[in-house]
C-alpha positions as CSV (number, residue, x, y, z in Angstrom):
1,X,-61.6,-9.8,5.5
2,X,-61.6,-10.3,9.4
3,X,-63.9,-12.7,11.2
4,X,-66.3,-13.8,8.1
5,X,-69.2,-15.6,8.9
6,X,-71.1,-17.1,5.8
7,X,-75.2,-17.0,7.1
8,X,-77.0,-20.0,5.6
9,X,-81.0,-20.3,5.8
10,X,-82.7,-24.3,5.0
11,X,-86.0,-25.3,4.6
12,X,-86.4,-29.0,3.5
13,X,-83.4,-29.2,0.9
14,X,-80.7,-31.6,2.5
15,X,-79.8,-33.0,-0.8
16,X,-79.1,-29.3,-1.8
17,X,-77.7,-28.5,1.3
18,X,-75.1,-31.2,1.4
19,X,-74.0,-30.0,-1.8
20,X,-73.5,-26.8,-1.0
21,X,-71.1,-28.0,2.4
22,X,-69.2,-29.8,-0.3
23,X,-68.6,-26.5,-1.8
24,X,-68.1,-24.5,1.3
25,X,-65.0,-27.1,2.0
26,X,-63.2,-26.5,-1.2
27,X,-63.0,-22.5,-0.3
28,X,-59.5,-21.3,-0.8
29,X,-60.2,-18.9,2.5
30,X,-61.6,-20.4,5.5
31,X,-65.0,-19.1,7.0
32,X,-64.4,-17.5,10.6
33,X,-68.0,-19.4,11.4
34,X,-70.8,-21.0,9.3
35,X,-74.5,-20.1,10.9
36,X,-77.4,-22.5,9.4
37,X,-80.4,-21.4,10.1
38,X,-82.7,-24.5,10.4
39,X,-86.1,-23.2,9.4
40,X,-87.8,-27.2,9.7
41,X,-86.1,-27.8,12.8
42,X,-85.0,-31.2,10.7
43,X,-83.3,-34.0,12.7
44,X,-81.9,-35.2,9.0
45,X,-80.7,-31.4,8.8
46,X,-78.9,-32.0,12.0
47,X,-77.1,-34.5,11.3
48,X,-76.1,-33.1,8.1
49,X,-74.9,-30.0,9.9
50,X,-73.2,-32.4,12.6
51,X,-70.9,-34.1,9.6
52,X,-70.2,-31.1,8.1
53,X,-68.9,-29.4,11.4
54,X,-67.0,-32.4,11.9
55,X,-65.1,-32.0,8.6
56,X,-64.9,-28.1,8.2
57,X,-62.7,-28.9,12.2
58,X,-60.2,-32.1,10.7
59,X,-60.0,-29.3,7.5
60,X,-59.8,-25.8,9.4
61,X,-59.4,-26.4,12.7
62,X,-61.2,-24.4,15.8
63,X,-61.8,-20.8,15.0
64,X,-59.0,-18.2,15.7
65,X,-59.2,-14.4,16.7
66,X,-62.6,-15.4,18.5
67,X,-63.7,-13.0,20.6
68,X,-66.3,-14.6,22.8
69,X,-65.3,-17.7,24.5
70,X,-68.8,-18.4,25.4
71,X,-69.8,-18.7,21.6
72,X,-67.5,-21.7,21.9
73,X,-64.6,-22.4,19.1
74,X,-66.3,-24.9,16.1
75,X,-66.2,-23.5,12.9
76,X,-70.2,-24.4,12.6
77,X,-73.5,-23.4,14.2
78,X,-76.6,-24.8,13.9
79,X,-79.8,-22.9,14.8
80,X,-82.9,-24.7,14.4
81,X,-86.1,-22.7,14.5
82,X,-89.4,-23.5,16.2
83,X,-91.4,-22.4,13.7
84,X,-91.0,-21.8,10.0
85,X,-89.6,-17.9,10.0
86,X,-89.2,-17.8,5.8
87,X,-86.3,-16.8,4.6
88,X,-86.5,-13.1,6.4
89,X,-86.8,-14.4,9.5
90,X,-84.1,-17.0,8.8
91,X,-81.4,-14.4,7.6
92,X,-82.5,-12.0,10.7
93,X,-81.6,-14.4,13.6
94,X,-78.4,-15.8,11.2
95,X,-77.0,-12.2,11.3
96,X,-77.9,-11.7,15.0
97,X,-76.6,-14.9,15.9
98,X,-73.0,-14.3,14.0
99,X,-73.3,-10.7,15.1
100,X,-73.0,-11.8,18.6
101,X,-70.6,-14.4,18.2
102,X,-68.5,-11.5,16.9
103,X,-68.7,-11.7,13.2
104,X,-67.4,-8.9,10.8
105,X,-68.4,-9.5,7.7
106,X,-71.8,-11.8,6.6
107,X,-71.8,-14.0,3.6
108,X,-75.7,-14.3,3.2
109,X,-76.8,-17.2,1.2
110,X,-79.8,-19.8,0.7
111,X,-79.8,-23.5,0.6
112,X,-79.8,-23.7,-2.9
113,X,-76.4,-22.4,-4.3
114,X,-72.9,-23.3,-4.4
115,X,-69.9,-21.3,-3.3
116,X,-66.9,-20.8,-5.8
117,X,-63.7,-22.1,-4.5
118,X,-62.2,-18.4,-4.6
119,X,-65.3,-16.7,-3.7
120,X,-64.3,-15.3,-0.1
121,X,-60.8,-14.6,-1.4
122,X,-62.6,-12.4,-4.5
123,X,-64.8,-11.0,-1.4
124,X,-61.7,-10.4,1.0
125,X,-60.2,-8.0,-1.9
126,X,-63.5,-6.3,-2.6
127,X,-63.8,-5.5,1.2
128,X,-61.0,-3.4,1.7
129,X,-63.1,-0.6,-0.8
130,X,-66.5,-1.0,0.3
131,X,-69.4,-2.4,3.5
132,X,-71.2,-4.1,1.2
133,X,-70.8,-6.1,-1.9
134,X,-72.9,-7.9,-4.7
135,X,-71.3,-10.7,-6.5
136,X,-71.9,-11.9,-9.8
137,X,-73.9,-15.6,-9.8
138,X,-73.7,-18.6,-12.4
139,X,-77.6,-19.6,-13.0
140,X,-78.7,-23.3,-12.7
141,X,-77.6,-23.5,-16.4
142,X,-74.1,-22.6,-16.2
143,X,-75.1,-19.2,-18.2
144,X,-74.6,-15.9,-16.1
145,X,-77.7,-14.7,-13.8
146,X,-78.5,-11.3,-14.5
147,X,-79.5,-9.5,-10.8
148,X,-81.7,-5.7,-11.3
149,X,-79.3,-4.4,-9.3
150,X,-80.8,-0.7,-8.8
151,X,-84.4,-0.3,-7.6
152,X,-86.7,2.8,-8.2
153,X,-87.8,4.2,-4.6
154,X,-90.6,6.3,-6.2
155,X,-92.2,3.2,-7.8
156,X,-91.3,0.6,-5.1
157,X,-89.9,-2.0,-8.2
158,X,-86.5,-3.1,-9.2
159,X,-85.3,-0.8,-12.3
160,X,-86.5,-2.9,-15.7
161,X,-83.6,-0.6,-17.6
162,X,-80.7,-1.3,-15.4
163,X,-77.6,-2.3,-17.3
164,X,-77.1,-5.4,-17.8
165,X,-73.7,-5.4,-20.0
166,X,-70.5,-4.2,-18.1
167,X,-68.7,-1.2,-19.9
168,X,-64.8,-1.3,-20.9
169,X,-63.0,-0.4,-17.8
170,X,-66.4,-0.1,-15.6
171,X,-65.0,-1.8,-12.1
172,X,-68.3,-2.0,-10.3
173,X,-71.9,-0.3,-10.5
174,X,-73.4,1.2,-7.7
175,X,-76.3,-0.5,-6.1
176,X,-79.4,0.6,-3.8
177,X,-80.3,-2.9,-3.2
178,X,-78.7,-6.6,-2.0
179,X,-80.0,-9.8,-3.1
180,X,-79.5,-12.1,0.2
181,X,-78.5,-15.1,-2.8
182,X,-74.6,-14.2,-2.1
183,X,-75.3,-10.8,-1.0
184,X,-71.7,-10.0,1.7
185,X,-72.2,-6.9,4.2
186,X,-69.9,-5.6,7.1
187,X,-70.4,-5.5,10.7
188,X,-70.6,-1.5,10.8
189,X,-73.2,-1.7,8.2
190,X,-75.6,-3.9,10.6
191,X,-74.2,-1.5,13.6
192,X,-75.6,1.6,11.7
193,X,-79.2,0.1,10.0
194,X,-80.0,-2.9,12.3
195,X,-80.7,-6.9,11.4
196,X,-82.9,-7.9,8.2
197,X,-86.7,-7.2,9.1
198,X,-88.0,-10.7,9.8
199,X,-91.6,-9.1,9.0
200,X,-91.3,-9.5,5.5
201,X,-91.6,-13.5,5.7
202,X,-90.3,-14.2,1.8
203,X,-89.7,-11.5,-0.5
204,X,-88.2,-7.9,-1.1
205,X,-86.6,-8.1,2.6
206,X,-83.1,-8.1,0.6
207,X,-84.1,-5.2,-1.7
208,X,-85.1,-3.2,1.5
209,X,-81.6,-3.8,3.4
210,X,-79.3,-3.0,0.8
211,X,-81.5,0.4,0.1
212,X,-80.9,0.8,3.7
213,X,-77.6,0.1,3.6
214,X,-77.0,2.7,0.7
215,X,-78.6,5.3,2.9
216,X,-74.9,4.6,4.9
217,X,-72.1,2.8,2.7
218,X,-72.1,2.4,-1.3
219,X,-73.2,-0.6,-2.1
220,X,-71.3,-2.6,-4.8
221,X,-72.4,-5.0,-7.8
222,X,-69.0,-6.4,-8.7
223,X,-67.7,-8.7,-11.9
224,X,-66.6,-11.3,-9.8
225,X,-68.5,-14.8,-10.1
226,X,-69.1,-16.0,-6.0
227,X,-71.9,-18.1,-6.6
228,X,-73.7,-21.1,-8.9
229,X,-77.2,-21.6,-8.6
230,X,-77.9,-24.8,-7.8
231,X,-82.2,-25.4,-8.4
232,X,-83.8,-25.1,-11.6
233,X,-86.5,-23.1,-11.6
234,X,-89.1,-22.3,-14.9
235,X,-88.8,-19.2,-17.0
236,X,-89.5,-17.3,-19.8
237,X,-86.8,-15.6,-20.9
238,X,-87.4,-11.6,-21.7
239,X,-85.0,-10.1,-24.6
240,X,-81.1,-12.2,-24.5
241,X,-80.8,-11.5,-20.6
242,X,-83.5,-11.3,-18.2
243,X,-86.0,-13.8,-17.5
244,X,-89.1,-14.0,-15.5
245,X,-89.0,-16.7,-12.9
246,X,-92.0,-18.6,-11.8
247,X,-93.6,-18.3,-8.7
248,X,-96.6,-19.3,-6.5
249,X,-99.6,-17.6,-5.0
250,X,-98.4,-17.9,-1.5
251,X,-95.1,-15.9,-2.7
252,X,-97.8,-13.3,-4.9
253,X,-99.3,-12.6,-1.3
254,X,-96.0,-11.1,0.3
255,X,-95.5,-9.7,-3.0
256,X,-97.8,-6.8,-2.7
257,X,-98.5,-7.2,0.7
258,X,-94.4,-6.4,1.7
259,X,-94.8,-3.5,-0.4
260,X,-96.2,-2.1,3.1
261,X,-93.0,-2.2,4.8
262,X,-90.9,-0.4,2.1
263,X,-93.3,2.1,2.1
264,X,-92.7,2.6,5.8
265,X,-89.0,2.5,5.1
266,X,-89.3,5.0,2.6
267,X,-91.4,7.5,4.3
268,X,-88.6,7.7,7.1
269,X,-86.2,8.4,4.4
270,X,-88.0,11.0,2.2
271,X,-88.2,8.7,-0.5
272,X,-92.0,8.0,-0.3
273,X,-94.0,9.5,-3.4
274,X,-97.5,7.8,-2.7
275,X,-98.8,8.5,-6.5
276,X,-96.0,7.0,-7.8
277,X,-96.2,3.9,-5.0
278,X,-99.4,3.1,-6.4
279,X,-98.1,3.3,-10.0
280,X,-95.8,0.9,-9.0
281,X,-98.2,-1.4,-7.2
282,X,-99.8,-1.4,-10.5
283,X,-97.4,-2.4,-12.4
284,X,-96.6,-5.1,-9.7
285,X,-100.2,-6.3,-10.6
286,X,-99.7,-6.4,-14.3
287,X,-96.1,-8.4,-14.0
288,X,-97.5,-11.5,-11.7
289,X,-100.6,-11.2,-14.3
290,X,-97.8,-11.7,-17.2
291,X,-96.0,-14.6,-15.2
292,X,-99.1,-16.4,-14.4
293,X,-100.5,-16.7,-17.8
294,X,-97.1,-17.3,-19.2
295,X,-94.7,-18.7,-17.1
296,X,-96.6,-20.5,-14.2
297,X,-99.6,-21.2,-16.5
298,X,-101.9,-21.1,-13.2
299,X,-105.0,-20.4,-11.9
300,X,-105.6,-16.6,-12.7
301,X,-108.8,-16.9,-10.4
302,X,-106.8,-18.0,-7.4
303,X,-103.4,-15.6,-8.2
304,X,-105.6,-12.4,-8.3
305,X,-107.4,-12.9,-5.1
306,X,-103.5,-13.8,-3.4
307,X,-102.6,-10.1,-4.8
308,X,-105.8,-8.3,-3.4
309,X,-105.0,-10.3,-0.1
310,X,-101.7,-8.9,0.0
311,X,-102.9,-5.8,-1.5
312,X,-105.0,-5.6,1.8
313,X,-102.2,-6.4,4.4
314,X,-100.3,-3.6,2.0
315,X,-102.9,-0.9,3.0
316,X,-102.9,-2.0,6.9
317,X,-99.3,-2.1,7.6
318,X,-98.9,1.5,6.1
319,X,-101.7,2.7,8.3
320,X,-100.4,0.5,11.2
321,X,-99.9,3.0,14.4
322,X,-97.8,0.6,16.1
323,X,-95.5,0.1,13.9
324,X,-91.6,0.6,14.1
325,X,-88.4,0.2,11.8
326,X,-86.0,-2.6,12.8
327,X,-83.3,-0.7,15.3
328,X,-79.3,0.2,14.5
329,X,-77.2,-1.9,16.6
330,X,-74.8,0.4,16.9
């Protein structure tokens, strides 16, 4: 794997933060570059960042094969943010910003995870047979994380029947979506589809660019573990596998409102059916209904009227005139 760049975005979790450094340190491969995205524009953040590039130099050294002297030669760089740009905007200007530098493959990752020692050694192998690859993740429990890796385009939701058990001799399964938790994608693939769409704020942004990068590459779930999960976060577990994570009612407003934007994606692909959209946005409804009463045990007053909002912003942005998919960079 040539000139990887692992693409961090923080928002006020430096404990987490530091912990995942210690883990980028003990990487059997060393990262080309490490991009954090600085969405609090922290001064404790900085100086995090500022010890951590200090010791990813005395361990690594300056970069090598760098082919823009301008971009300088530390193995770190920090990018703090003016205003809070969620974790799509965070993830858009980390790619740009390694994407410049001259990265070739992006490691995409939040604050709250920890890198496997032989993650981007796992990664290096799986690159040499596909653009872009899914890795497995340990959850905050040690127990494995189970990812819907396939989404259904007519409905506009992740697959509820994907597979979650791998089959004797099954090497990979074929994905039309990415999860930006560990999600690892190739310079051509950003070339040919563009950066992540920093519209989306929070939520589904990931889904959209790996659909988009299907429409150009396969796009791998592997067996390989990459990843731990590093925050807990309440569930209810559904069946031996899948769970349903809580939430909040900020989140419940970009999720129906983003539902706009893959329905503008879709419609450029042929893959917009707009009865089976609104089944979908249905059935979006009736889950955050579930995981409030059961999981989140909040307001069901205060959720609802979050959905409608979104619901609202949903039913402008597909009618928006003005509005454009994020441009190939190829």
């Amino acid at each position: 794997m040539r000139r990887p760049a692992i693409v961090i975005v923080t928002f006020k979790r430096q404990q987490l933060l530091a912990e995942l450094f210690d883990s980028i340190l003990e990487l059997t491969v060393a990262p080309w570059r490490v991009v954090v995205v600085d969405n609090e524009n922290s001064s404790d953040t900085a100086r995090l960042v500022a010890d951590f590039s200090a010791r990813a130099g005395a361990l690594w050294g300056p970069t090598t094969d760098d082919p823009d002297a301008a971009g300088g030669v530390g193995r770190v760089v920090y990018d703090p943010m003016q205003t809070n740009t969620g974790g799509s905007g965070g993830f858009s200007e980390g790619v740009r910003r390694a994407f410049e530098l001259g990265a070739e493959w992006f490691w995409v990752m939040d604050d709250d995870v920890c890198a496997l020692p032989e993650a981007l050694e796992v990664l290096g192998r799986w690159s040499e047979r596909a653009d872009a690859i899914q890795g497995q993740r340990y959850d905050f429990d040690g127990g494995p994380f189970f990812w819907q890796y396939r989404f259904n385009t007519a409905l506009g939701i992740y697959n509820p029947l994907s597979r979650a058990r791998w089959e004797p001799g099954e090497e990979y399964k074929e994905c039309n979506a990415l999860c930006f938790e560990g999600g690892c994608f190739s310079r051509r693939v950003v070339q040919k589809i563009g950066l992540p769409d920093p519209r989306f704020f929070i939520y589904w942004d990931d889904a959209l660019y790996g659909y988009l990068a299907s429409k150009v590459c396969p796009v791998l779930l592997v067996p390989d573990y990459v990843l731990r999960r590093r925050r807990e976060v309440p569930n209810k577990e559904i069946g031996t596998v899948r769970q349903l994570n809580s939430t909040s009612d900020m989140t419940r407003f970009y999720i129906t409102r983003n539902r706009g934007f893959l329905a503008r994606y879709y419609r450029l692909h042929g893959d917009y059916h707009p009865a089976a959209f609104g089944v979908g946005t249905f059935l979006t409804f009736a889950k955050e209904i579930v995981r409030i009463l059961i999981v989140d045990r909040g307001s069901l007053v205060s959720g609802t009227k979050r959905l409608f909002a979104g619901w609202r912003e949903q039913r402008r942005i597909q009618k928006d005139p003005d509005w454009e998919p994020m441009p190939p960079l190829g």
